[in-house]
N, C-alpha and C positions, 0 to 999 in steps of 0.2 A: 703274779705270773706275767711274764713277761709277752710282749701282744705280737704275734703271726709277723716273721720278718717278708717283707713286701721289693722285690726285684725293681731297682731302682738305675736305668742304665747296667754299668759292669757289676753292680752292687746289691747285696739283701742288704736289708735296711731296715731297725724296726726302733718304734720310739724307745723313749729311755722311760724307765718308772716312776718317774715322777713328772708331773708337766710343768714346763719351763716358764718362770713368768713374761707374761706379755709383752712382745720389743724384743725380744730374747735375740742377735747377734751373735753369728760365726765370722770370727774375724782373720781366718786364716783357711783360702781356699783354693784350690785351678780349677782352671777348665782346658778342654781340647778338640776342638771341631768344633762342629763335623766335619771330620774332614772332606766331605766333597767340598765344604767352604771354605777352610780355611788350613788346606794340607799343610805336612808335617814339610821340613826339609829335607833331602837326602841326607843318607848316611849317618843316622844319627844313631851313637852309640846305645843310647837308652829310647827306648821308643815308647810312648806313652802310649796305655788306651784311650780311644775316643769317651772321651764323660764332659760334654756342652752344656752350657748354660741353664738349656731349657731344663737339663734332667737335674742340674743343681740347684734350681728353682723347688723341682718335686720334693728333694732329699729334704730342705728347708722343711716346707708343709708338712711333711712326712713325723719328722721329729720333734714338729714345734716350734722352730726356729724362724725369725719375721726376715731378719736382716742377712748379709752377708758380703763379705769384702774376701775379692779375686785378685789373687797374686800371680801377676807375670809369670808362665811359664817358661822356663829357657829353652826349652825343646824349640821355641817358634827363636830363639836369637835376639832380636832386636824388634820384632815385626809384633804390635801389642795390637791388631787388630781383630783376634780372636777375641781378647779380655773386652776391650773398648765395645764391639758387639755387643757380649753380656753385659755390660754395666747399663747398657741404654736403659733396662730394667729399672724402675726406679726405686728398687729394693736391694742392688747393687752399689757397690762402688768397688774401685780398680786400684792396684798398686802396679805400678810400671816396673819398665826395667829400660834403659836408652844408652846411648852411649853416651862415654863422658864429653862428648864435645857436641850435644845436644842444644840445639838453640834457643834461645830464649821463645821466640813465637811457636816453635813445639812443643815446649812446655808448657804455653799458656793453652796451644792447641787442647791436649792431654787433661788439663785441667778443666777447660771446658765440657770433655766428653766423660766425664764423673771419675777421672785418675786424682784419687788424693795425694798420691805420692808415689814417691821412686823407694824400690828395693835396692840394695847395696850388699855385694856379697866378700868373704874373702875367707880363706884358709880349705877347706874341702870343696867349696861350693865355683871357685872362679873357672872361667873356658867361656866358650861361646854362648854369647846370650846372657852376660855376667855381667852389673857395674861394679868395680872396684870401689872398696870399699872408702879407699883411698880418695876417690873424688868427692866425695863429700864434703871434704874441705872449701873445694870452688863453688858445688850445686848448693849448698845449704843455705847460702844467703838467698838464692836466687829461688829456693821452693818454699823458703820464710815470707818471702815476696809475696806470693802466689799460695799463700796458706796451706802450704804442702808438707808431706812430713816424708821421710825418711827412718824403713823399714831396714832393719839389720839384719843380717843372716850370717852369722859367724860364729866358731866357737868360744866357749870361754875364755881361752886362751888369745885367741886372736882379738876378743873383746876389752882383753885389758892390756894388751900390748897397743892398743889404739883410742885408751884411756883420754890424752888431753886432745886429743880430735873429737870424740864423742862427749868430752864434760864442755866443749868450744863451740859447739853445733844450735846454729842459732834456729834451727826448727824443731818441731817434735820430735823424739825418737822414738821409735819401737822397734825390741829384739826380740826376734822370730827363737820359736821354740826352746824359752823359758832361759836365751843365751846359750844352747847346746852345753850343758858342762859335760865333762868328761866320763862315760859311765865308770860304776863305783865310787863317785865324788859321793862326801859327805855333805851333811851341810853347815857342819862346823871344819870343814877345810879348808884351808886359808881363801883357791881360788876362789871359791863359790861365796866366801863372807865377803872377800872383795868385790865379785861380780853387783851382790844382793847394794852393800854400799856405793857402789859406782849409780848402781839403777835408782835408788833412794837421791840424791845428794843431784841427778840430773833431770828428776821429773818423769825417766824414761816408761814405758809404759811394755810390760812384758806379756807376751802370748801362752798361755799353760797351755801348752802340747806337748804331752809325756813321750809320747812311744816312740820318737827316733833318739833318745838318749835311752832307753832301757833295753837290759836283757831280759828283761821277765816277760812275758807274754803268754796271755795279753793283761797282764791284771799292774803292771810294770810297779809293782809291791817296792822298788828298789829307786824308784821316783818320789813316793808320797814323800816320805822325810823331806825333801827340798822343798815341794808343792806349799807344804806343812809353814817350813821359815819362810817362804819368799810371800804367802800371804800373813803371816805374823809382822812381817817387816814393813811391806808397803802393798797393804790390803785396797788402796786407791788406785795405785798405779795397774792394777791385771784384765786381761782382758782372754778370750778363751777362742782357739781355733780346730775345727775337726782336722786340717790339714788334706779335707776329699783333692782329689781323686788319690788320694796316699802313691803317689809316684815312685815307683820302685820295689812299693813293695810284695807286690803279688799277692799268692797266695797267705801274706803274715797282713794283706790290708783288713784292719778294728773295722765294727759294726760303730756307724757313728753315735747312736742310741746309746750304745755301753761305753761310750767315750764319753756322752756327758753323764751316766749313771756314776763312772770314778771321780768324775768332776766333783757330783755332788756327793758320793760318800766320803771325798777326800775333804770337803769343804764344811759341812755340817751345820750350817750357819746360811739362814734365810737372805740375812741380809748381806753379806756378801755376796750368793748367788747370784742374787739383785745385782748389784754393784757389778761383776762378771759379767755378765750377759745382757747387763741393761745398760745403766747408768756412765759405767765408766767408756765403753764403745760410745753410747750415742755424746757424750761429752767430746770425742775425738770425732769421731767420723762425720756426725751432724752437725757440727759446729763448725767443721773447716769446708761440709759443702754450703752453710749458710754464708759463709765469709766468701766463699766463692761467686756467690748470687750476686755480692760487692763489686767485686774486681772488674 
C-alpha cells in the first residue's frame, strides 16, 4: 500500500514503493522563488508556480532521494540567481542557461558557484531565456575547460539534424527527456534507432523522463517500449529526472513517488536501478565538481 501523500509546497508527494538505494540522484529539476526574492519578470506568457529550493529540498527527503541537479528556468531569461541560491546547498548542483556571448570569467564565475553546466535548447523550446543550440559549437571547448558539460533540450528531430555538432562536442553531453522522440515513435523506427546510436557512439548520457513525450497518462504505457531499447542499448550511459516543478503542466503534474515506481517497474533490474540513480549521476556530476576543486 502505498504511504499517506504529504503536501509538499504546490505538490502531494508520497514516496514510491520501493526504497531507493542510498546516493539515489534526481537529475533533472527547477525551482522558482520565492518570489518575494527572486521575482518573475513581467509579461510572461507561461507563468510558473512558486516551488523554491528549500521545498525541493523536502520533496528529496520525502521520496528518498539524497542528490539533485537544478535546471535553469527560462521563466527568469538569463538571470540564474534563483538556481545559484539553491545550489549553495551542498546536495545541489545547477545547470545554467547564459547567453551566447557569455564570458569567460562568468563562466568560471558560474562554475565556481556549483553550475556544472549550460543548457542548450532548439526546435520547441528556443525565445527568451534560451541558449541556442547552435552555440555549442564556440562554448563547448570553453565548458571542456572548465569541466562543464552541456545539457540538450531538443527534439529528436532537431537532435539529429545537429548530429556532427553533437558527435564534435568536446564536453559531456546530456539529452533532456530521453531526446524528446516524437509521440507514437517506435523503437524500431528509424528516427529513434538513430537517435539511441548517435547517444551510444558519443558517450552521451540520457535523462528517462517519460511523461512530456507521452499520451497516456499517467502510466505513459506508450513510452516503456523505448525506456525498454534505450536501457538494452546503453544501460551505462542513463540517468533519471522527476522534471519537479513539472512546468506547464497543471493539473496533469505526476506524483513524483509514482514516477520513480514506473522507473522501477519499467527497469526490473537491481542493478541498474543502482547504476540510474546512483552510479552513473555521481560519475558525472561528482566527478566534474571534484575537477572543479582543481581549477
Amino acid at each position: 500500500m502505498r504511504t499517506a501523500a504529504k503536501r509538499i509546497g504546490p505538490f502531494d508527494v508520497t514516496p514510491p514503493r520501493r526504497a531507493l538505494p542510498a546516493g539515489a540522484w534526481d537529475c533533472h529539476a527547477h525551482c522558482f522563488g520565492p518570489f518575494d526574492r527572486f521575482p518573475l519578470p513581467a509579461g510572461l506568457a507561461r507563468q510558473p508556480i512558486e516551488a523554491h529550493g528549500v521545498q525541493y529540498l523536502e520533496m528529496l527527503d520525502h521520496v528518498g532521494l539524497t542528490n539533485g541537479v537544478l535546471v535553469h528556468g527560462s521563466a527568469y531569461r538569463f538571470d540564474n540567481s534563483c538556481t545559484i541560491d539553491a545550489v549553495k546547498n551542498p546536495r545541489l548542483v545547477g545547470i545554467a542557461v547564459v547567453e551566447p556571448t557569455v564570458t569567460d570569467d562568468e563562466l568560471r564565475d558560474l562554475r565556481q558557484s556549483g553550475v556544472l553546466g549550460l543548457r542548450f535548447s532548439h526546435g520547441k523550446s528556443p525565445g527568451p531565456g534560451s541558449l541556442p543550440l547552435a552555440a555549442l559549437e564556440s562554448l563547448g571547448p570553453r565548458l571542456a575547460e572548465l569541466g562543464m558539460q552541456a545539457h540538450v533540450w531538443a527534439d529528436c528531430a532537431d537532435v539529429l539534424a545537429h548530429e556532427k555538432l553533437l558527435r564534435g562536442a568536446p564536453c559531456p553531453l546530456v539529452i533532456d527527456h530521453m531526446g524528446m522522440p516524437a509521440r507514437g515513435m517506435g523503437p524500431r523506427d528509424g528516427p529513434f534507432q538513430a537517435l539511441v546510436e548517435l547517444i551510444e557512439e558519443t558517450g552521451a548520457i540520457v535523462k528517462l523522463t517519460p511523461h512530456r513525450i507521452s499520451d497516456d497518462w499517467p502510466e505513459a504505457k506508450d513510452v516503456r517500449p523505448l525506456h525498454e531499447a534505450i536501457c538494452a542499448r546503453v544501460p551505462d550511459q542513463l540517468i533519471w529526472g522527476s522534471d519537479w516543478p513539472f512546468l506547464g503542466m497543471k493539473e496533469l503534474a505526476p506524483d513524483v513517488g509514482q514516477r520513480l515506481d514506473l522507473l522501477s517497474a519499467w527497469t526490473q533490474d537491481d542493478d541498474l536501478m543502482n547504476k540510474i540513480l546512483v552510479k552513473t549521476p555521481a560519475r558525472l556530476f561528482e566527478t566534474a565538481l571534484s575537477m572543479g576543486e582543481c581549477t
